[in-house]
VEXLOKE-759149 format. One record per atom (N, C-alpha, C): y, x, z; residue number from 1. Coordinates in Angstrom, 2 decimals, decimal comma, padded with zeros to 5 digits. Layout:
N
- Y  X  Z  NUM
...
// end
This chain:
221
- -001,20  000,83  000,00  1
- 000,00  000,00  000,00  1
- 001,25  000,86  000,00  1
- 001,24  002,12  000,66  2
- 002,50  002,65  000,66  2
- 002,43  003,41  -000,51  2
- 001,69  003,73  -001,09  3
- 001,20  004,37  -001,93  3
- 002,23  003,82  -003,76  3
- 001,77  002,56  -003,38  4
- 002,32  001,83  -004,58  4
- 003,66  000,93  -004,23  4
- 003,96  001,10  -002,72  5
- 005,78  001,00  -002,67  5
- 006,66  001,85  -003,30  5
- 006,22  003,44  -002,92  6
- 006,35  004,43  -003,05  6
- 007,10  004,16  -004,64  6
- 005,69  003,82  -005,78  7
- 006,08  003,76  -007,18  7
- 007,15  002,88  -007,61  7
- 006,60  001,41  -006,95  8
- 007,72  000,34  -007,12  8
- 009,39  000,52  -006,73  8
- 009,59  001,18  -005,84  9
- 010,93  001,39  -005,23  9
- 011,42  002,60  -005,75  9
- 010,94  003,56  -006,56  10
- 011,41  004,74  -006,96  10
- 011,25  004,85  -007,87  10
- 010,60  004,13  -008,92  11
- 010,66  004,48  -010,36  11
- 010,95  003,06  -010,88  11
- 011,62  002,53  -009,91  12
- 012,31  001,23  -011,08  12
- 013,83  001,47  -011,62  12
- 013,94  000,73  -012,64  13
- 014,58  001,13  -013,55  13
- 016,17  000,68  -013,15  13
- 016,95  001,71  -013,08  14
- 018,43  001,26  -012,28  14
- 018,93  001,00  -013,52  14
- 020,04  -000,16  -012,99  15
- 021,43  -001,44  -013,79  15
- 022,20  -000,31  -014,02  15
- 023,01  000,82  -013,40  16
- 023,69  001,59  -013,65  16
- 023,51  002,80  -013,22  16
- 024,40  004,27  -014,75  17
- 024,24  005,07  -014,71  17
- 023,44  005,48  -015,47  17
- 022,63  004,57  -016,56  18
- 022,10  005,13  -017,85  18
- 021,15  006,01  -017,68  18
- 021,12  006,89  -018,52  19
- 019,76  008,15  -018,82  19
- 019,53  009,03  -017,69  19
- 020,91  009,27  -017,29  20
- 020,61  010,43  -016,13  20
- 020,41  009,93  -014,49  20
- 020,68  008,47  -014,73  21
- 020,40  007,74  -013,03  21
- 018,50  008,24  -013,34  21
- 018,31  007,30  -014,62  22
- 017,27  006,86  -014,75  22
- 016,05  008,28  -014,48  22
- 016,52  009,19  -015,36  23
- 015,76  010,58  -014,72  23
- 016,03  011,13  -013,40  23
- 017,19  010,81  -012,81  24
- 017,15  010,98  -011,08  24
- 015,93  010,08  -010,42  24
- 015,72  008,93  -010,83  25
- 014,71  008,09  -010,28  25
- 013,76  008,65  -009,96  25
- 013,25  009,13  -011,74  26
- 011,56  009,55  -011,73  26
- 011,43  010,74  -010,73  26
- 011,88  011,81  -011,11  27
- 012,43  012,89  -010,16  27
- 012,01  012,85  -008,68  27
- 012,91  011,56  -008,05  28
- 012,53  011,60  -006,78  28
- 010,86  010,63  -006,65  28
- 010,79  010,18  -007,45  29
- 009,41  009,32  -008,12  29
- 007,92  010,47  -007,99  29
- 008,69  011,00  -008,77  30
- 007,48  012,44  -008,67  30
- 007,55  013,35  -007,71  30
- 008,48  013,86  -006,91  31
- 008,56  014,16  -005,72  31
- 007,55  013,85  -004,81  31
- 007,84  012,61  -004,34  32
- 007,28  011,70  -003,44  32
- 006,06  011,32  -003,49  32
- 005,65  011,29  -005,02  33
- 003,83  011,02  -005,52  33
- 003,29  012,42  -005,00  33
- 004,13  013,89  -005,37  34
- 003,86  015,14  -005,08  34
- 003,13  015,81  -003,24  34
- 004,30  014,66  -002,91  35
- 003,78  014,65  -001,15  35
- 002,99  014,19  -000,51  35
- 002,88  012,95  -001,45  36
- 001,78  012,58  -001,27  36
- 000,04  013,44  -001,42  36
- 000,30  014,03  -002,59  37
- -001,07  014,16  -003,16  37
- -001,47  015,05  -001,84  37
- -000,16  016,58  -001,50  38
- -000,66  017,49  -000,28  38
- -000,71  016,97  000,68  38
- -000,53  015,59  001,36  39
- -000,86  015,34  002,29  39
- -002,15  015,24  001,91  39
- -002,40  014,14  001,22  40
- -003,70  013,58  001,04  40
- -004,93  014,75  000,68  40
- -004,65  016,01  000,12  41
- -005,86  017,01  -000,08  41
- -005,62  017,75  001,19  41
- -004,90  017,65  001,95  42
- -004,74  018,46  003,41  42
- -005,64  017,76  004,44  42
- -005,61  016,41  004,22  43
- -006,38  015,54  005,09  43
- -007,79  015,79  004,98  43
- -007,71  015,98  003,37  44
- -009,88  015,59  003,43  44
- -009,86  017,10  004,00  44
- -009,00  018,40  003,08  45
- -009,75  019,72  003,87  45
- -009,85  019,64  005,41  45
- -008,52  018,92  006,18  46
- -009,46  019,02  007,45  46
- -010,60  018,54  008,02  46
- -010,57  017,14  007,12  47
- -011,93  016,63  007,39  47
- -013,33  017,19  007,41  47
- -013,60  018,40  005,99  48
- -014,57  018,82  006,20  48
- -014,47  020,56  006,50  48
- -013,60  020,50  007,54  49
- -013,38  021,76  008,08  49
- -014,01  021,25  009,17  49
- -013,64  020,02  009,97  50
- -014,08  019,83  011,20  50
- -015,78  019,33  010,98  50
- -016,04  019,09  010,13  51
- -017,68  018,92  009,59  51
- -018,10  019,90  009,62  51
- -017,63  021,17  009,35  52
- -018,45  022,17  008,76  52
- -018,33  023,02  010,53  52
- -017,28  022,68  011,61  53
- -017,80  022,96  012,62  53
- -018,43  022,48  013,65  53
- -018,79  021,13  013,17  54
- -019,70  020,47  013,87  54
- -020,79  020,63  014,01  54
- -021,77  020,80  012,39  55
- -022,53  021,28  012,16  55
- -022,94  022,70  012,17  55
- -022,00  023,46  012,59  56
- -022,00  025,01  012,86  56
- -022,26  024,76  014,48  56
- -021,65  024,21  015,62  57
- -021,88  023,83  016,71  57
- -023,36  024,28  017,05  57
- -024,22  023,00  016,21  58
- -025,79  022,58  016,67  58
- -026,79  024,00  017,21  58
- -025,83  025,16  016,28  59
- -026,82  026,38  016,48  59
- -026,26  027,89  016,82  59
- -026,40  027,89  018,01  60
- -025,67  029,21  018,78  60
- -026,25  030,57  018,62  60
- -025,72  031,65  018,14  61
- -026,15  032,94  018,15  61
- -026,39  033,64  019,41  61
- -025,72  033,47  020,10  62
- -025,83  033,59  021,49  62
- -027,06  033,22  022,44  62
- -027,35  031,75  022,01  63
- -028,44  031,17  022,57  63
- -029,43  031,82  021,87  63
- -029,80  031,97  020,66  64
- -030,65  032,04  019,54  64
- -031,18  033,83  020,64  64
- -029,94  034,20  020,48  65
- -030,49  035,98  021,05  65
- -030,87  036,06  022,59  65
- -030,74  034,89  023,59  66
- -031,74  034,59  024,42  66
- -033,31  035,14  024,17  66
- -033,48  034,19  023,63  67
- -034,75  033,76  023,21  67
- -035,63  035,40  022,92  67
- -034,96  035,75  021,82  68
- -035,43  037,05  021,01  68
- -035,01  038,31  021,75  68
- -034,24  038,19  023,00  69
- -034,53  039,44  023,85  69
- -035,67  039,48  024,65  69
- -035,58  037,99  025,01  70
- -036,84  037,86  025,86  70
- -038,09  038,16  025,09  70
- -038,16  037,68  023,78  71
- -039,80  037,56  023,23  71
- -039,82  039,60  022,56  71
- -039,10  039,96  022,66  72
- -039,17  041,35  022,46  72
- -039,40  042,24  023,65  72
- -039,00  041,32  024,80  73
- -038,69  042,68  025,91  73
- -040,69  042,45  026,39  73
- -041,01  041,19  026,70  74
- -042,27  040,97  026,81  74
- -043,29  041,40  025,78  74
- -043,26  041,90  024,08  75
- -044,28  042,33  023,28  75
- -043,68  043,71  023,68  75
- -042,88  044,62  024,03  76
- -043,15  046,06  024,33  76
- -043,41  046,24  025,45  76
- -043,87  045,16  026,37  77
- -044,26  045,77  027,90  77
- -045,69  046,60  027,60  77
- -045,51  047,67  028,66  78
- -046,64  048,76  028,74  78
- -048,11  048,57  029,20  78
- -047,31  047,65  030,34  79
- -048,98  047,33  031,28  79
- -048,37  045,61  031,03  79
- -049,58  045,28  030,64  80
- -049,40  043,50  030,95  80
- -049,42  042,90  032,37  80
- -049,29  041,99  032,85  81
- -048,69  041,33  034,10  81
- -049,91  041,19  034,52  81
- -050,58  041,42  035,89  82
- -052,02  040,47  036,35  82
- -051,74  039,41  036,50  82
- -050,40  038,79  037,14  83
- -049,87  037,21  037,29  83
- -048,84  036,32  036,13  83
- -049,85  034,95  035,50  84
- -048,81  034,26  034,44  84
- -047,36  034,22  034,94  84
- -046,51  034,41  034,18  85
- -045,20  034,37  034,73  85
- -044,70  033,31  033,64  85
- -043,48  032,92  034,31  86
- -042,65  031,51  033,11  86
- -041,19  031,56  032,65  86
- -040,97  031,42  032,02  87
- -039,77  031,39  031,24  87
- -039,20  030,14  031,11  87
- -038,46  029,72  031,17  88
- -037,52  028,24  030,52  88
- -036,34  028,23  029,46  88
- -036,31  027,69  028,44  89
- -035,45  027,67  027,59  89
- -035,52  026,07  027,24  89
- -033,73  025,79  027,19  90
- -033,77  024,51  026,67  90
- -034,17  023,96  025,11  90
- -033,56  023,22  024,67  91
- -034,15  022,70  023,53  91
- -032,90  023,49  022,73  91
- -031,48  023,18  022,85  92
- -030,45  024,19  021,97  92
- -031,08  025,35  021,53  92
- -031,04  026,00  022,74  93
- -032,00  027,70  022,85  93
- -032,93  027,54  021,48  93
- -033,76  026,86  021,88  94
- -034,58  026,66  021,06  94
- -034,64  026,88  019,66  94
- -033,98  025,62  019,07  95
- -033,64  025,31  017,73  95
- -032,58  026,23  016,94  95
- -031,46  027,22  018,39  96
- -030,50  027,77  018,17  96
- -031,50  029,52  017,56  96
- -033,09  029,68  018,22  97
- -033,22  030,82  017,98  97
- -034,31  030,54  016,59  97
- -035,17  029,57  016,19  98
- -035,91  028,62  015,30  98
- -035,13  028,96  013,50  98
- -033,84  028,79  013,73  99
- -032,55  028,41  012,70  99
- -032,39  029,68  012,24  99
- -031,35  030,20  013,13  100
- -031,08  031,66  013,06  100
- -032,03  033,08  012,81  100
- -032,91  032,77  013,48  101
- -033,69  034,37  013,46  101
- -034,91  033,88  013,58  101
- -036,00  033,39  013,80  102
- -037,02  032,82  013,12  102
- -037,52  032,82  011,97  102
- -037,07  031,60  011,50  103
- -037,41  031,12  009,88  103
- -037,19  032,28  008,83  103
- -035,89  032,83  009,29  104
- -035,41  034,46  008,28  104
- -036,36  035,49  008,60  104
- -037,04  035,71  009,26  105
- -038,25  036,85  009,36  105
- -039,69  036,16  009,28  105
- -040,30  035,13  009,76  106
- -041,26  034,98  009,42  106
- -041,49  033,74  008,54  106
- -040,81  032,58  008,21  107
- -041,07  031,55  007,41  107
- -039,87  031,39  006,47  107
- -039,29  032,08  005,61  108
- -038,24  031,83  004,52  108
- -038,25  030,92  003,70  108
- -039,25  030,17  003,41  109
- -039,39  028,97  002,83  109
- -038,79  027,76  003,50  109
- -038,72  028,06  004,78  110
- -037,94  026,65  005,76  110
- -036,79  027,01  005,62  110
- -035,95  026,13  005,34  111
- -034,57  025,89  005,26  111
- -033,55  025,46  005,85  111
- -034,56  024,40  007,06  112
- -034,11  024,13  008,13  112
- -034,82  023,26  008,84  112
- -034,75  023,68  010,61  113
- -035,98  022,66  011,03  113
- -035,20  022,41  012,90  113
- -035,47  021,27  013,30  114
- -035,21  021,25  014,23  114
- -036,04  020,18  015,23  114
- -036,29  020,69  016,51  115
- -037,36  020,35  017,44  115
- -036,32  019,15  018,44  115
- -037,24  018,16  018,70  116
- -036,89  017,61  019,87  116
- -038,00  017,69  020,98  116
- -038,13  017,69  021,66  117
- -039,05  018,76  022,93  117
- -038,85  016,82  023,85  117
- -040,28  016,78  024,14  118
- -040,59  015,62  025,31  118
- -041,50  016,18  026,17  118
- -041,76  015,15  026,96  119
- -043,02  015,18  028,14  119
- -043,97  015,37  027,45  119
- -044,93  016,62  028,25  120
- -046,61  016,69  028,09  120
- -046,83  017,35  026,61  120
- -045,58  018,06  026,09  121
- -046,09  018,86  025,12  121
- -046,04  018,29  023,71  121
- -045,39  017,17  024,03  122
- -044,99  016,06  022,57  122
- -043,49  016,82  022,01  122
- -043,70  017,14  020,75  123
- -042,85  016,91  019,97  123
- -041,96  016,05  018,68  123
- -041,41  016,22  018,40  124
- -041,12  015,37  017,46  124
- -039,97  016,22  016,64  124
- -039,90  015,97  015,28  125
- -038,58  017,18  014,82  125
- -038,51  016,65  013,38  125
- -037,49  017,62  012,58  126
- -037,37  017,26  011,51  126
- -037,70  018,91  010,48  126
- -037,85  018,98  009,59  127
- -038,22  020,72  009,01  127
- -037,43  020,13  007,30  127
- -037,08  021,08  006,74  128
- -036,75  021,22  005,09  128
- -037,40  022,00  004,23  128
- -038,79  022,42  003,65  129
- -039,12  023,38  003,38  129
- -038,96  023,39  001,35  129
- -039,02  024,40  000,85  130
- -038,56  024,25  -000,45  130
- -039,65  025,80  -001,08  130
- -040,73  025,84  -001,68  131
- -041,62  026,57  -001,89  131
- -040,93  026,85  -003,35  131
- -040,78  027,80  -003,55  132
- -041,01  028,40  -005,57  132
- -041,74  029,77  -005,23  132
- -041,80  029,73  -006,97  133
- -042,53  030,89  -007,17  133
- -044,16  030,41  -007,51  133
- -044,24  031,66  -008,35  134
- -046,16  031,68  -008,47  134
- -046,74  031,55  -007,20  134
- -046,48  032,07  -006,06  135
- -047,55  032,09  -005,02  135
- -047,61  030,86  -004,69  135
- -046,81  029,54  -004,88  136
- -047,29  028,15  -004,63  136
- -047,40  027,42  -005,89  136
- -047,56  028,10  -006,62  137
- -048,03  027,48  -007,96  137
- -049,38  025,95  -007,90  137
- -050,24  026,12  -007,10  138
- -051,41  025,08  -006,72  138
- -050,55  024,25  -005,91  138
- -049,52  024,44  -005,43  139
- -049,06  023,34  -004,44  139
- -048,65  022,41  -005,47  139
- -049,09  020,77  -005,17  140
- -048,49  019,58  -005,75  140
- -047,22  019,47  -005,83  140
- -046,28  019,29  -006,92  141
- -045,17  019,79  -007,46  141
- -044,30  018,61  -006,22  141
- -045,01  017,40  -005,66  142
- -044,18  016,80  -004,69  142
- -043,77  017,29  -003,78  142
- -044,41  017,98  -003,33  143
- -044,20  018,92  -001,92  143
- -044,13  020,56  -001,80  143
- -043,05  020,62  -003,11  144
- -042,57  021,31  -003,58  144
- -041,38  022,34  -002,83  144
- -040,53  020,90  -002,75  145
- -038,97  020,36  -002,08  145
- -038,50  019,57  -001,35  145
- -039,23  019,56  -000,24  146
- -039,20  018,20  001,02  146
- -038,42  018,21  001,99  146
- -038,05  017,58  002,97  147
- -037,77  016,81  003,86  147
- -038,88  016,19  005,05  147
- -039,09  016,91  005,80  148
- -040,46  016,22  006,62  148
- -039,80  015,73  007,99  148
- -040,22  014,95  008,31  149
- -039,88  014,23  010,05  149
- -041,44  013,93  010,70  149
- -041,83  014,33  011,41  150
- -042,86  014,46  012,07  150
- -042,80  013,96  013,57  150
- -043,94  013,44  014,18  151
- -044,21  012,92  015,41  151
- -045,61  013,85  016,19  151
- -045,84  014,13  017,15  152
- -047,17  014,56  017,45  152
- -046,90  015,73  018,79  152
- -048,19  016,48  019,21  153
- -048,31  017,07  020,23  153
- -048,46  018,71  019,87  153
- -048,37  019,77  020,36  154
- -049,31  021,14  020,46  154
- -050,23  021,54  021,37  154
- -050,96  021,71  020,86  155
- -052,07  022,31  021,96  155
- -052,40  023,89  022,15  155
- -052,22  024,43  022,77  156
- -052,97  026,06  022,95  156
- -053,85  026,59  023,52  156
- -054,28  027,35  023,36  157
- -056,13  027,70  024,05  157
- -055,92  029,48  023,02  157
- -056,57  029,80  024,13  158
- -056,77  031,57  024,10  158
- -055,91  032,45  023,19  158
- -054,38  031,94  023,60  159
- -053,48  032,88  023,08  159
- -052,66  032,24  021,55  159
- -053,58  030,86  021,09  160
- -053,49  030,56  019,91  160
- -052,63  029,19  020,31  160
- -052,25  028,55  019,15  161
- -051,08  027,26  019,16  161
- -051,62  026,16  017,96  161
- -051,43  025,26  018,12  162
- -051,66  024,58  017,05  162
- -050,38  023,15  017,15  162
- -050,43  022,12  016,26  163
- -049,78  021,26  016,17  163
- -050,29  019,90  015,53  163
- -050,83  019,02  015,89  164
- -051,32  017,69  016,04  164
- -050,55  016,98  015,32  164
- -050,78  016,52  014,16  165
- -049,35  015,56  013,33  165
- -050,12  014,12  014,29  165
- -049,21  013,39  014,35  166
- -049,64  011,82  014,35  166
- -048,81  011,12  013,41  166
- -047,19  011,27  013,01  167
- -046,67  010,36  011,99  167
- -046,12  011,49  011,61  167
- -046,08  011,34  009,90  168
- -045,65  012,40  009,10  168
- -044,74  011,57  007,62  168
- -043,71  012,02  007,89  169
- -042,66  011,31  006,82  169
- -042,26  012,61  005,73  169
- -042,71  012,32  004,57  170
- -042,63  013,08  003,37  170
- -041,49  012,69  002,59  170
- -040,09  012,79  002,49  171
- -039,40  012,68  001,54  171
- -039,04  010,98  001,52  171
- -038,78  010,46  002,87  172
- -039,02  008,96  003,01  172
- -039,88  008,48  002,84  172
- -041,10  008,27  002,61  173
- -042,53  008,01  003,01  173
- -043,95  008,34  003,74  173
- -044,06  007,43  004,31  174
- -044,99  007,70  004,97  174
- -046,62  008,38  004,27  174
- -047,30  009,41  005,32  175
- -048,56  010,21  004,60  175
- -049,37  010,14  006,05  175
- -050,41  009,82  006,12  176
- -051,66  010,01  006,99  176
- -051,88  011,27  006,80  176
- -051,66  012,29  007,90  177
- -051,88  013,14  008,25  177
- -053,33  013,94  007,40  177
- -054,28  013,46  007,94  178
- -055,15  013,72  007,56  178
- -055,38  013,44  005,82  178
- -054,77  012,63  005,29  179
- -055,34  012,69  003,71  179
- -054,49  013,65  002,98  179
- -053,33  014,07  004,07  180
- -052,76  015,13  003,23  180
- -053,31  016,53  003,38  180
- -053,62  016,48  004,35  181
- -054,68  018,12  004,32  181
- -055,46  017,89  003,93  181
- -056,20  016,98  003,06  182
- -057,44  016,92  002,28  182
- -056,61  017,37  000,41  182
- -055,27  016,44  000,46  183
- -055,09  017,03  -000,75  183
- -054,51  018,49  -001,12  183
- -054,19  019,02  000,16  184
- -053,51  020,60  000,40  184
- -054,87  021,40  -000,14  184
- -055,66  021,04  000,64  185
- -057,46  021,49  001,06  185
- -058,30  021,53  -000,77  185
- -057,47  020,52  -001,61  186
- -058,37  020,39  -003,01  186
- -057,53  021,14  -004,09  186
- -056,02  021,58  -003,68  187
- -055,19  022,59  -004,28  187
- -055,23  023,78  -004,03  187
- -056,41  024,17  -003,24  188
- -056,71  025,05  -002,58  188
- -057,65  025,67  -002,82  188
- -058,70  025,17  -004,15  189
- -060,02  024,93  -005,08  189
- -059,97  026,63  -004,90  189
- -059,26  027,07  -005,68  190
- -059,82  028,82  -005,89  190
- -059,40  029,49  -005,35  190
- -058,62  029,39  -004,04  191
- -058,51  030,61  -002,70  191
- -059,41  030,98  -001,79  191
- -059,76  032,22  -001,56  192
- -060,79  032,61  -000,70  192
- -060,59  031,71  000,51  192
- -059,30  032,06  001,28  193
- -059,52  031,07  002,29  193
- -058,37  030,02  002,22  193
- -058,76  028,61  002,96  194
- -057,90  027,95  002,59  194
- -057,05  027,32  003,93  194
- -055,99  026,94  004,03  195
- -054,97  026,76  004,50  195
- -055,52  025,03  005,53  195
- -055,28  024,80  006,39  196
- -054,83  023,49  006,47  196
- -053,67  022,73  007,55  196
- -053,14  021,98  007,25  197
- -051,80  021,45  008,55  197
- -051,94  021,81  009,92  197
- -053,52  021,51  010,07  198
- -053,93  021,33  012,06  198
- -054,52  022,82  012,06  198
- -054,20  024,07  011,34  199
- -054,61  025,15  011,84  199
- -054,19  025,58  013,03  199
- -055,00  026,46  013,29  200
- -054,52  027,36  014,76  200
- -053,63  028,56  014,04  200
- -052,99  028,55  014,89  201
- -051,97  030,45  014,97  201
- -052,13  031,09  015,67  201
- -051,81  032,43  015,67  202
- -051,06  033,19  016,92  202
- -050,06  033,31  017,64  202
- -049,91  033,39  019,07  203
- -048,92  033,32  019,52  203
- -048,34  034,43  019,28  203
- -046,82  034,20  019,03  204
- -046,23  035,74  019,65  204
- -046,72  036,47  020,68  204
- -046,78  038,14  019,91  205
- -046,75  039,28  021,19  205
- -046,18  038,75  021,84  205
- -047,27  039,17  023,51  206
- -046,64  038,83  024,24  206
- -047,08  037,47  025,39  206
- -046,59  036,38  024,48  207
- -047,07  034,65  024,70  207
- -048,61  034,71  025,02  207
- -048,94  034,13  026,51  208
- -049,68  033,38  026,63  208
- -050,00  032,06  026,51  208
- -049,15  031,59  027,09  209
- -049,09  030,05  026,69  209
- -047,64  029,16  026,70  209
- -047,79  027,92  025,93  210
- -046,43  027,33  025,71  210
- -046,69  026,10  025,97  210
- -045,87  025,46  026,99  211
- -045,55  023,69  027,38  211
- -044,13  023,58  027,21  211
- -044,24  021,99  027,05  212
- -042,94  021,29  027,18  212
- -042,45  020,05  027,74  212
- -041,36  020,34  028,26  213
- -040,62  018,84  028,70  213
- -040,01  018,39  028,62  213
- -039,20  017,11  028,28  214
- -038,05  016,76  027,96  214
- -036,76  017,63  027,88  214
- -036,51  017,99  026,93  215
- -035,58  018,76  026,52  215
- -035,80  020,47  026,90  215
- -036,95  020,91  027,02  216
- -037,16  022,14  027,88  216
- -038,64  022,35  027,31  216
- -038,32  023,70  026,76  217
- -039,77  025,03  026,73  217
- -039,95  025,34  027,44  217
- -041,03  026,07  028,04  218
- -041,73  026,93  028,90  218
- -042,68  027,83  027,76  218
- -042,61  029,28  028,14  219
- -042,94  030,59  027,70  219
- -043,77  031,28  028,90  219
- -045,18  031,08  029,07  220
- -045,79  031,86  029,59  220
- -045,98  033,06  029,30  220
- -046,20  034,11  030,01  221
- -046,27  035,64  029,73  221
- -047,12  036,03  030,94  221
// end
């Protein structure tokens, strides 16, 4: 609305003073459209200035290097501990060390992933993973470039970790856990060994065992 007062009241056409009123008009006509426009591109840049530190917020370097002093200072200990000892890190911590320094050394294919941590070892999170290249050449070209949101638990036993899907959202749809590691498992025809979702891992040097609780890790050592 002010927008098009702006035009109406400044570029109408004046009774007197002829050619040169009439180019004083536009003048201040275009002026005023002019101030407009830098307000108006000043506005959105702040807009997604303050976006871009919002989303910079979610993940702390600081927190992130928590994490990775600790899981370093525990894989060069000399003599291992006779007694489990515990660690606590919140869920920020977490996702802040997951984001940052994680995914860039051991999983580069994730793009971005983030944990929500409950009672009894339940998680729930969201991951981005985006595979190219020949070495996933057998992977089904759908799950290629995804978006996953996941529901489920981890379990650990003798140093190792695993992860329990129960609801698994592929790119906005829903996948039964299990029929998708059957079709991972048949793209998998000519590899010596083959891969599947509910494998076991290793823990980090170091890690004995890992629980969780609402909003909170625990890092046995």
């Amino acid at each position: 609305m002010k927008l098009k007062a702006i035009t109406q009241q400044s570029c109408e056409v004046p009774c007197k003073g002829g050619i040169r009123a009439l180019d004083s008009k536009f003048k201040i006509c275009s002026k005023k459209l002019t101030n407009f426009r830098i307000c108006y591109k000043a506005l959105i840049c702040l807009f997604f200035l303050l976006a871009t530190a919002v989303a910079a917020a979610d993940f702390d370097l600081e927190k992130a290097k928590r994490i990775e002093q600790f899981l370093n200072r525990i894989a060069n200990r000399r003599q291992p501990s006779l007694f489990l000892k515990k660690t606590t890190f919140s869920e920020s911590e977490l996702n802040s060390y997951l984001n940052l320094i994680y995914i860039k050394k051991y999983a580069p294919e994730v793009t971005f992933i983030e944990l929500r941590l409950r009672d009894e070892d339940h998680v729930n999170g969201s991951i981005k993973v985006k595979l190219a290249g020949e070495k996933y050449a057998a992977v089904p070209q759908f799950l290629r470039d995804v978006d996953v949101s996941f529901q489920g638990k981890f379990e650990c036993s003798n140093y190792h970790m695993r992860y329990v899907f129960q609801e698994l959202v592929i790119n906005g749809g829903n996948y039964s856990p299990e029929i998708l590691d059957e079709a991972l498992a048949a793209a998998q025809f000519n590899t010596k060994t083959r891969k599947s979702i509910f494998d076991w891992f290793t823990l980090l040097p170091g890690l004995k065992k890992v629980q969780s609780s609402e909003k909170t890790i625990y890092f046995y050592y």
